[in-house]
C-alpha positions in Angstrom: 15.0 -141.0 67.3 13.9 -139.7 63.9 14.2 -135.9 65.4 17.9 -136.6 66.4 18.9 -137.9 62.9 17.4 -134.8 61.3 18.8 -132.4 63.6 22.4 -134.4 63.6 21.7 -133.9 59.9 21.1 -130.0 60.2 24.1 -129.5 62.1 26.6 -131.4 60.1 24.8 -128.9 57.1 25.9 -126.6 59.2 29.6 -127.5 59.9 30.6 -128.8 56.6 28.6 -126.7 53.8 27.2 -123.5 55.3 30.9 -122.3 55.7 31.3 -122.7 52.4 28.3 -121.5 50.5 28.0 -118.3 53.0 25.3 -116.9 54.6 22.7 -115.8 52.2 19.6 -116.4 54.1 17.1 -113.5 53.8 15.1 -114.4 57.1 15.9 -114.4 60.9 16.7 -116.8 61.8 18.5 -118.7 59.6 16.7 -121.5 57.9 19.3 -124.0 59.5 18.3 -122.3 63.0 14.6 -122.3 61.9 15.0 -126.2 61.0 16.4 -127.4 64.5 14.2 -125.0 66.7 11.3 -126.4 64.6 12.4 -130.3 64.7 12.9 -129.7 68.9 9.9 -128.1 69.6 7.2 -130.0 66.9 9.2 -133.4 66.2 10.4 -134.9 63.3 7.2 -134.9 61.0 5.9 -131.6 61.8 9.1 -130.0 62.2 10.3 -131.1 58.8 7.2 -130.1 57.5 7.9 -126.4 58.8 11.7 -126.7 57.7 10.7 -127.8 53.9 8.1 -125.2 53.9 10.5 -122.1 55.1 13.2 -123.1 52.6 10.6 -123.4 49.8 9.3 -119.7 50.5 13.1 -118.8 49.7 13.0 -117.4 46.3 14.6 -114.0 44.8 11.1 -111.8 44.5 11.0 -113.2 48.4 11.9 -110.3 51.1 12.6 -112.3 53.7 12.8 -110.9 57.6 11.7 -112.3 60.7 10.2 -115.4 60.5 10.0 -117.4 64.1 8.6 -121.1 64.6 5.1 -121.0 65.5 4.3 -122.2 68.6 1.1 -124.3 67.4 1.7 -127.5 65.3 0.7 -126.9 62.2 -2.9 -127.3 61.3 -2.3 -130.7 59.6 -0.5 -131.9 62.3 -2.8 -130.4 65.0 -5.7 -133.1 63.5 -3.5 -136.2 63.0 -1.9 -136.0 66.3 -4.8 -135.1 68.3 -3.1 -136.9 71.8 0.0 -134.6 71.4 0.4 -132.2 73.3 2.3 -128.6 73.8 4.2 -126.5 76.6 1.9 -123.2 76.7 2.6 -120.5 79.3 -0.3 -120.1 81.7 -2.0 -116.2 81.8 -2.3 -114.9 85.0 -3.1 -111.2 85.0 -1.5 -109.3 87.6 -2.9 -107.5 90.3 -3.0 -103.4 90.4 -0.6 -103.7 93.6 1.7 -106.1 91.5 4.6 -104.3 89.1 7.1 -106.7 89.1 7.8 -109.2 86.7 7.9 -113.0 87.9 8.6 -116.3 85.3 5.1 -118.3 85.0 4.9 -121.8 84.8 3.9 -123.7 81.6 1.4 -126.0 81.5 0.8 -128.8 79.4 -2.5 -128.5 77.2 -3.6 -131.2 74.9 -4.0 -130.2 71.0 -7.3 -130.7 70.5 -10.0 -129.3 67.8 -12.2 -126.7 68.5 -15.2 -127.9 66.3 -17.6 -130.4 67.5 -16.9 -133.9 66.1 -19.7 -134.6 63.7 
C-alpha cells in the first residue's frame, strides 16, 4: 500500500510538473524513472531510500550518466529485512554443443548475510 502511494505520487510529479520545469536530468534514466523502477522492485522503504539518494547526488559539479537500480537491496536494508527476498536469474552455463540463446527462469533467493552471526 505504501509503494502504490509513492509511485501514484511519482507519476502525478510526472504529469503535472515535469512538463513544466523540462527535462534536466543528467542521468539515465530519469530520476522520476529511477524512483518508480526502485519503489517496484525494493518497496517503499528501500525504494525511497534509493530515490532520495539519486536525487541528492544531483548537483552542478555532478556528471551524471547511466545510473540503473541495483538489483541488491541496499546494504541497510539487506540487514533489517533479513526474510525478504529477491527474483535472481539462475546461471546455467551452456554446453559447447549449445549456441542458442534460451530465457532462464528466476529463482527466489532469500537476502541473507554472508558473515557468521556472532
Amino acid at each position: 500500500m505504501p509503494r502504490r502511494l509513492l509511485q501514484a505520487g511519482v507519476r502525478g510529479y510526472r504529469l503535472l510538473l515535469s512538463p513544466w520545469l523540462g527535462n534536466q536530468c543528467r542521468f539515465e534514466p530519469t530520476c522520476s524513472r529511477y524512483a518508480l523502477e526502485a519503489l517496484e522492485r525494493h518497496g517503499a522503504a528501500a525504494g525511497s531510500y534509493l530515490a532520495v539518494v539519486r536525487i541528492a547526488r544531483c548537483a552542478p559539479w555532478c556528471t551524471g550518466g547511466c545510473d540503473p537500480v541495483p538489483v541488491e537491496r541496499p546494504r541497510l536494508f539487506r540487514h533489517l529485512l533479513s526474510g525478504a527476498t529477491v527474483p535472481v536469474a539462475s546461471s546455467v552455463a551452456a554446453g559447447p554443443s549449445d549456441t542458442t540463446t534460451s530465457a532462464e527462469p528466476t529463482t527466489i533467493v532469500p537476502l541473507t548475510s554472508s558473515r557468521p552471526s556472532s
